[in-house]
N, C-alpha and C positions, 0 to 999 in steps of 0.2 A: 904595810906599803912596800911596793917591792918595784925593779925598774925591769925595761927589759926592751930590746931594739931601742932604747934612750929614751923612751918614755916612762913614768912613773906609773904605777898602778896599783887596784884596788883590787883581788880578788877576796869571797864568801863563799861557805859551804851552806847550799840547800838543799830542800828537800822539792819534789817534785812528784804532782799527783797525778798517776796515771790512771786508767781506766781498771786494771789490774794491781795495783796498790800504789808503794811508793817507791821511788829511785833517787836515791841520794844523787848527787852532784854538784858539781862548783863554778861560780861564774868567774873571771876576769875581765877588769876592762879598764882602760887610761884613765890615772886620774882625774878629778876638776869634774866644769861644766861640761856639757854637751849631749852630743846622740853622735852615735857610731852602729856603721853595717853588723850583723848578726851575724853569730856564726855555729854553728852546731859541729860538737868537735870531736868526732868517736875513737874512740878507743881499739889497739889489736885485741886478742884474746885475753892477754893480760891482765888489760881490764887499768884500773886508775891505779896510778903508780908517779914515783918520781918522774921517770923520762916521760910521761905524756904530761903533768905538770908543767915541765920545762917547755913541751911542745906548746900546749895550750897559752900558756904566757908567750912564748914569741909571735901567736898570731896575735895576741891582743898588745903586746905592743908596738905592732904595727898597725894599727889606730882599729879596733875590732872591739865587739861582745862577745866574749865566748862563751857558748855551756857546755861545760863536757858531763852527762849524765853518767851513773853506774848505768849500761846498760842488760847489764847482766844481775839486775837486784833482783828479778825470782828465786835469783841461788844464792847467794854471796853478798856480802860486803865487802869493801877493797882491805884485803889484797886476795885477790879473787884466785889467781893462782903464782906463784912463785918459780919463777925462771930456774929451771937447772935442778928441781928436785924429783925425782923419781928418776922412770927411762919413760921409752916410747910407750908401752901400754898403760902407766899410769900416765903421762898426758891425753892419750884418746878416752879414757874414760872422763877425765874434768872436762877436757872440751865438748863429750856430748851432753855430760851436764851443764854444763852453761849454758849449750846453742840448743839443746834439746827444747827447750820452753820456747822460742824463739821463732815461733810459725811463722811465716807471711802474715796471716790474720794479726798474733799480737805486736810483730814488728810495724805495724802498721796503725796499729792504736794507739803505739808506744811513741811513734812519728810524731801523730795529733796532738802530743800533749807533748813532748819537748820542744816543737815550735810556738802550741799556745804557750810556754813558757818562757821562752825568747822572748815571744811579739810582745809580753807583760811586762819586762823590762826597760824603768823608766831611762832608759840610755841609748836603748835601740832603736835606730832607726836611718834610713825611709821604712818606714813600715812594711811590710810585705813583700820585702826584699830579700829574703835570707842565703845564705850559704849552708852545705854541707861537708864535714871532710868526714874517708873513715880511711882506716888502715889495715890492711890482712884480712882477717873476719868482717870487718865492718865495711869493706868495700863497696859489699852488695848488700848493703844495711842502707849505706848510704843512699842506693838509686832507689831502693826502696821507699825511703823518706820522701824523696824528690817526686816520685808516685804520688803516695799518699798525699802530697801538699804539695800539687802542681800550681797552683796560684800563689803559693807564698816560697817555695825554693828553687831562687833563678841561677844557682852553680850550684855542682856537685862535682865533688871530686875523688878520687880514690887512687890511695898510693898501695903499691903491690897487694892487689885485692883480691880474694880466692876465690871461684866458683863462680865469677862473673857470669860467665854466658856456657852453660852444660846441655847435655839432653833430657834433664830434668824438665817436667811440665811446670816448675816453679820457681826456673833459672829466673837471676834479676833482667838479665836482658831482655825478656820478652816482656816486662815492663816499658820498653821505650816509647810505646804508642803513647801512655800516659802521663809521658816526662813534655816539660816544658823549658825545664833548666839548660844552660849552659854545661857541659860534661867535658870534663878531663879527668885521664886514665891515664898513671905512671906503673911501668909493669917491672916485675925481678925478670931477672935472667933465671933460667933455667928451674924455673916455677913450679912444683905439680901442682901445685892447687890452680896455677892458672897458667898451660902449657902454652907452647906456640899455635897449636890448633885450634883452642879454647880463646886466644886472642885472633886468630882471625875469623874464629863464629861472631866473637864481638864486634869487631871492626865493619865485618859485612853487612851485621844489625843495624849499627851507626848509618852506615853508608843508605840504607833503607831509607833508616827514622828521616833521616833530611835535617834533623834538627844541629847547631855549631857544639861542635864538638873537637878534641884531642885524642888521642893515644897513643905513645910513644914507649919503646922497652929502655930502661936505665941500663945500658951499660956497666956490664963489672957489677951492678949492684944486685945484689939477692936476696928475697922471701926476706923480709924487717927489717932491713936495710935505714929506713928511717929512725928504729927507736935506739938513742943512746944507749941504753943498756943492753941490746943484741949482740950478742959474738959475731953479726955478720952486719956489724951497723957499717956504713959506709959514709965518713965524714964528708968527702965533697961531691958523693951524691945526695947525699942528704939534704945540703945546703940547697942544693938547686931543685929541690923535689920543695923545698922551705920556698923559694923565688914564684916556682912556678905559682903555687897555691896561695901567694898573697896577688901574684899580677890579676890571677882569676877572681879571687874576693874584693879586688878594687875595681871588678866592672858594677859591684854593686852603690857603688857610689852615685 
């Protein structure tokens, strides 16, 4: 039992069957009786680690279900990769092993079964209400999600998220047509993986889609800026990247 935002809480570690095997993960959620909004809670590159623990606990206690799956279980178990070891060439090689397997197709499978895994949680609910967050990598995992289970996830979020909207024929933004969610987009300053050009391909997609949406650039904050263990984490942009993404999971109420 553990507390956190001043509520008491229950997190388990399970397992979760995807179409493509299995992906460990872990739930949390407020002590006692009830039913609480869902929330599907992805991970940077990193992958499951202390600091996204900590993360995942303060949205559940601020009254939440979290699941945060391995979502890189094709390759790894957690600790999927380890901050600060090698240089640059050996982090591009694990990152294409991780994201290598990771097609649109099975990102998309993978969706299907971490929300039927939610919805099967006897705690969550209104039913068919869910939330997404992702972070860095998982940004555009995120709208992905919110695709693939346009009837079941009504916000999606993503804080400094790479590769958003490119000239790729398989950019997530040109998912919008099939998004039904609520969207909000917290961006780093000075980004490659998601430049200033690259945010305004996105913004002018939004501006299309028609559908309620955010996008704002954090100030001062850069590329991981949210995860406590980054060299470039930034405490009170953090907080307020933490503010934003509970105001937006309480429209799920």
């Amino acid at each position: 039992m553990m507390e956190a935002e001043g509520m008491r809480m229950v997190e388990r570690e399970i397992e979760i069957r995807t179409a493509d095997g299995v992906a460990g993960g872990f739930v949390y959620r407020p002590e006692g009786a009830g039913t609480w909004p869902g929330v599907l809670h992805l991970t940077d590159i990193g992958g499951i680690r202390p600091a996204y623990h900590e993360m995942a606990r303060r949205v559940a206690g601020a009254g939440f279900v979290v699941l945060m799956p391995n979502v890189f279980y094709r390759t790894a178990k957690p600790p999927v990769m380890t901050r600060g070891s090698g240089g640059e060439e050996e982090f591009r090689k694990r990152f294409a092993e991780l994201t290598d397997p990771l097609t649109p197709e099975s990102i998309a499978r993978d969706a299907k079964a971490y929300v039927d895994c939610l919805a099967g949680l006897e705690q969550v609910g209104p039913p068919g209400r869910f939330g997404v967050v992702g972070y860095c990598y998982t940004g555009g995992f995120a709208l992905r999600v919110a695709a693939a289970c346009p009837d079941r996830i009504a916000v999606a979020a993503s804080f400094h998220g790479g590769g958003l909207a490119t000239e790729a024929a398989t950019s997530p933004h040109l998912l919008l047509p099939q998004i039904r969610a609520r969207l909000y987009f917290g961006h780093a300053v000075k980004d490659r993986s998601m430049p200033e050009e690259a945010i305004h391909r996105l913004e002018t997609a939004l501006a299309d889609w028609g559908g309620e949406w955010e996008s704002e650039v954090y100030e001062g904050a850069y590329h991981s800026w949210t995860a406590s263990d980054s060299p470039l984490y930034n405490g009170a942009q953090a907080e307020r990247a933490f503010e934003k993404l509970v105001a937006l999971l309480h429209t799920l109420r």
